[in-house]
N, C-alpha and C positions, 0 to 999 in steps of 0.2 A: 688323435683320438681324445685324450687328454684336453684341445683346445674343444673342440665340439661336446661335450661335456660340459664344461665348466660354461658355456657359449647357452646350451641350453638350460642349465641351473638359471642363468642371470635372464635370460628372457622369459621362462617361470615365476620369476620373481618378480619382474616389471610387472606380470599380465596381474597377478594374483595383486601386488601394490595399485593397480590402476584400476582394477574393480574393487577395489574395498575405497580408494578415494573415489570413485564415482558415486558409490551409495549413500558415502558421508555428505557427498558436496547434494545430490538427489534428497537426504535427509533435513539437509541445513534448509534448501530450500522451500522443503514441504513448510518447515515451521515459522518459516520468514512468514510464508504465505498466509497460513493460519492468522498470524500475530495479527500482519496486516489488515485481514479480513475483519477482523475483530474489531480492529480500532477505527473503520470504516465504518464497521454497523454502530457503536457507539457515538460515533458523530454524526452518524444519518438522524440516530435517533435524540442527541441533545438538537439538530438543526431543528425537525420537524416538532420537538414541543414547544423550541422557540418563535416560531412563524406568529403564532395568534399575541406574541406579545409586543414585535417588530413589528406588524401591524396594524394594531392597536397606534403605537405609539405614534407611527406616520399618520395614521388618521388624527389623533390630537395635532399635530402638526399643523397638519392643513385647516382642520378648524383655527388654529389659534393666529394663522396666517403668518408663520412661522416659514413655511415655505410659499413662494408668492404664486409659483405658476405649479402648482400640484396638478397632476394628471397627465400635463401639456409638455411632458420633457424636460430636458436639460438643453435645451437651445437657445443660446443668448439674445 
């Protein structure tokens, strides 16, 4: 009696320890996820103001004949 008792205390204990670590680790992830999210949109958005400058500067490029087969690849 005694063992069954004490049998079901420590399996109470697991379940109630295993959903409080499920929630936390459910938590962590939520906020990883955010972070991450973030620092995605912040590089989408420094890429996309950079484009007109990248551009730019390939175009001088090819004017200055600085690259010799502009348009035509990288095929030797």
């Amino acid at each position: 009696m005694l063992l069954r008792i004490r049998l079901s205390s420590f399996l109470a204990g697991v379940a109630v320890a295993g959903t409080f670590s499920l929630y936390q680790i459910r938590q962590d992830i939520q906020k990883s996820h955010e972070l991450l999210s973030a620092q995605v949109r912040s590089t989408t958005i420094k890429l996309d103001s950079d484009w007109p400058e990248d551009n730019l500067a390939v175009a001088n490029m090819c004017q200055t004949s600085v690259i010799q087969a502009c348009g035509e690849g990288f095929a030797a």
